[in-house]
C-alpha positions as CSV (number, residue, x, y, z in Angstrom):
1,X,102.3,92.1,116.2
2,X,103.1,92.9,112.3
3,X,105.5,90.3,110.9
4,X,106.3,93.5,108.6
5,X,109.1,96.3,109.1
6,X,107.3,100.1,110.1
7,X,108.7,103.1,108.6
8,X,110.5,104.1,111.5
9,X,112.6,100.6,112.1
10,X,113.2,100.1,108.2
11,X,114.7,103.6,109.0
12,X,116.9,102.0,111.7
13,X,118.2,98.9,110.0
14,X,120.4,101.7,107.7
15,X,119.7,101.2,103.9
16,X,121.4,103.1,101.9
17,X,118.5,104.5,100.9
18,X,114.5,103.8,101.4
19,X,111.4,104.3,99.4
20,X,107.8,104.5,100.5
21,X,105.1,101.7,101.0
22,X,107.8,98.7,101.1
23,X,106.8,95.9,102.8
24,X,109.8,94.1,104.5
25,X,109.5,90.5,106.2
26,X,111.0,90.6,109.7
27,X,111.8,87.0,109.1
28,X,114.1,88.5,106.2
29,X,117.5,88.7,106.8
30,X,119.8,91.6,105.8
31,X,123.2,92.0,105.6
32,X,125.4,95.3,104.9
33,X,122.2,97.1,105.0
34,X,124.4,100.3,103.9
35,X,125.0,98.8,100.8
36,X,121.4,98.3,99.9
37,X,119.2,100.8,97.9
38,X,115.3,100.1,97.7
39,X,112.4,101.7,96.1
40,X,108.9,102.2,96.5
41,X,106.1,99.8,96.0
42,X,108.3,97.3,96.9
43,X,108.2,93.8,98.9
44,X,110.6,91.2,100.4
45,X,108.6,87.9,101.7
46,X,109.5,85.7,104.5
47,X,113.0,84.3,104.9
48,X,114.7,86.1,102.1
49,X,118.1,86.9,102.2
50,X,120.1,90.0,100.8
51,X,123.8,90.6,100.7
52,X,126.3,92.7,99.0
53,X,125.6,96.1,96.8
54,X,122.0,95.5,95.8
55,X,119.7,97.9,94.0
56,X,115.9,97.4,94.1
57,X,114.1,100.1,92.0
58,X,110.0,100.1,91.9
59,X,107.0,98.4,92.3
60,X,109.3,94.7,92.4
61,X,107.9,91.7,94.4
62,X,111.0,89.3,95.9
63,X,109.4,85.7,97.0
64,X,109.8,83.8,100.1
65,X,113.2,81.7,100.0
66,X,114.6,83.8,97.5
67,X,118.4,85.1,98.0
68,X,120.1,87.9,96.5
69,X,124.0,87.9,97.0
70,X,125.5,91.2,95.6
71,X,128.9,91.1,96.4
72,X,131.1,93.9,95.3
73,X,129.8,94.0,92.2
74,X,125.9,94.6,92.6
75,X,122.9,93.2,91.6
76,X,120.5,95.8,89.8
77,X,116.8,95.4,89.9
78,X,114.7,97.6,87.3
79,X,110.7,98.6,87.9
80,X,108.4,96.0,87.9
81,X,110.6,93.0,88.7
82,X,109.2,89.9,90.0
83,X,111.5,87.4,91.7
84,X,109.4,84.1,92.5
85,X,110.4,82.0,95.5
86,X,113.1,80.3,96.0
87,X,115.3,82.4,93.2
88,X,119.0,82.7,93.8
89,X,120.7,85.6,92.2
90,X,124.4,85.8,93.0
91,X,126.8,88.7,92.0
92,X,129.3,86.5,93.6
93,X,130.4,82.8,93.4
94,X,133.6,80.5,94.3
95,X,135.8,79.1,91.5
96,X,134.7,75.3,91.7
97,X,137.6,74.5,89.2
98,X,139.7,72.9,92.2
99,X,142.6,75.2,91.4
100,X,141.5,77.6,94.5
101,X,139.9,76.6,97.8
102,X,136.4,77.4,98.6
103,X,134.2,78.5,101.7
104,X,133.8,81.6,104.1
105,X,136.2,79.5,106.3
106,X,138.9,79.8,104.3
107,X,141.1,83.1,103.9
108,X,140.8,84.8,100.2
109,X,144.4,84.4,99.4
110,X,143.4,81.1,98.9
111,X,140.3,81.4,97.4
112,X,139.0,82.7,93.5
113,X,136.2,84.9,94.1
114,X,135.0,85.5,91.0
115,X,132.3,89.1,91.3
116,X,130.4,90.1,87.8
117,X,127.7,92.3,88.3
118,X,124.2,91.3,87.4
119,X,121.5,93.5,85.7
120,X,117.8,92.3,85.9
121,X,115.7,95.3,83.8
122,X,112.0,95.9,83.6
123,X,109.1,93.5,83.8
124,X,111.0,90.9,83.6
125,X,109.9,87.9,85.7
126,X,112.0,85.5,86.6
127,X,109.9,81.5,87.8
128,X,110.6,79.2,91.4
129,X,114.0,77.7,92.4
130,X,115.6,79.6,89.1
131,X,119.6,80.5,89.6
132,X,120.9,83.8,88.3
133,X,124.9,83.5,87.7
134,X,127.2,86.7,88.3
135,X,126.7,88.5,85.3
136,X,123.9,87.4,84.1
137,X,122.3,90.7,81.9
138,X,118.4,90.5,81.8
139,X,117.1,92.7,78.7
140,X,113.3,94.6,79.7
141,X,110.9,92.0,79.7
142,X,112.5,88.4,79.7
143,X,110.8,86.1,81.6
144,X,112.0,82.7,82.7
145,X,110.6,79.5,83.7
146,X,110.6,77.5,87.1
147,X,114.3,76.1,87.7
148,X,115.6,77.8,85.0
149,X,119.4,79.0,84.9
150,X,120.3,82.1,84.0
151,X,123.9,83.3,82.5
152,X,124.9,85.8,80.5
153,X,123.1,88.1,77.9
154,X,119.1,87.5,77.3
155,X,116.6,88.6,74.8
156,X,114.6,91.5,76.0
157,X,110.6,90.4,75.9
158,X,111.6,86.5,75.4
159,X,110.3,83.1,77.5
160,X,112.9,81.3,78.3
161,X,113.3,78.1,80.2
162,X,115.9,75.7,80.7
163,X,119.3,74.9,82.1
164,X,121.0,76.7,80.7
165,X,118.0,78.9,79.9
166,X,117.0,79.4,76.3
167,X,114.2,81.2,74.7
168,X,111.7,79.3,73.2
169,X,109.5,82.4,72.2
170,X,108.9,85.9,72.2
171,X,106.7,87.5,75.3
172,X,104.1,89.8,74.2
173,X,104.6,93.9,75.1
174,X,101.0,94.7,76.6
175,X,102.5,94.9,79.5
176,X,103.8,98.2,78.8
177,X,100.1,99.7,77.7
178,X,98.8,98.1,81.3
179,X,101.8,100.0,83.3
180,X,100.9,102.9,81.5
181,X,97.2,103.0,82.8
182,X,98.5,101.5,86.1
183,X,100.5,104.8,86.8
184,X,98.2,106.7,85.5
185,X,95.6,105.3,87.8
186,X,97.8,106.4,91.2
């Protein structure tokens, strides 16, 4: 038995839409399936979780643990994305100012959701236990460190690490040269 998602039941699970050749974990877990747009080339690992509006684009790679809460807002994967494990990327979060209450326990009238939506562009690679905050806008090519945090606007083709995250120098373009021959190649 496959621990991987056929055609036919990825078909079944409703995504809003599906590419070819993704690999899904059946130990993934996927909520609002309807909501949830993916690619070809791409794959989802053991215990992942996705929530909310989510768009997954091309040839991306999500890591075992990682969680992607979209909200209302979405979270927007370009080509070529590489989410390591245990990366949480949240469109959504509670206000943890004490002036509202907090949990899915509690009504929203007395809760401050707060819902940004977060943009993650091309090649960029994003390192282990690292925390994307709602809207958070990754430029092409940024890459990011283990345990880094994420938050706001980034440097396209930067390395970054840190909490909060902060570029400590720029991230060399050959990438784009080998994507070139890589499509090329297919």
């Amino acid at each position: 038995m496959s621990n991987i998602f056929k055609k036919e039941e990825l078909i079944k699970i409703g995504f809003k839409s599906i590419g070819k050749n993704v690999f899904l974990s059946k130990k993934s877990s996927i909520y609002s399936p309807e909501k949830i747009s993916i690619g070809d080339n791409v794959r989802i690992d053991d215990f992942c979780v996705l929530s909310g509006n989510i768009t997954i684009k091309n040839n991306v790679h999500i890591a075992v643990f990682s969680c992607i809460f979209g909200g209302n807002k979405g979270v927007f994967l370009e080509d070529f994305v590489n989410i390591s494990s245990r990366v949480s990327i949240y469109a959504i979060s509670d206000d943890y100012s004490g002036e509202s209450m907090t949990s899915p326990l509690v009504p929203d009238k007395y809760k401050n959701i707060i819902q940004k939506k977060v943009n993650i562009g091309r090649h960029v690679i994003i390192g282990a236990s690292s925390v994307v905050l709602p809207g958070a806008d990754i430029d092409d090519g940024a890459s990011f460190g283990a345990f880094s945090l994420i938050v706001g606007k980034t440097e396209g083709w930067s390395i970054n690490v840190g909490i909060p995250s902060q570029k400590i120098k720029n991230r060399s373009k050959n990438i784009l040269k080998l994507e070139k021959n890589f499509l090329e190649d297919k």
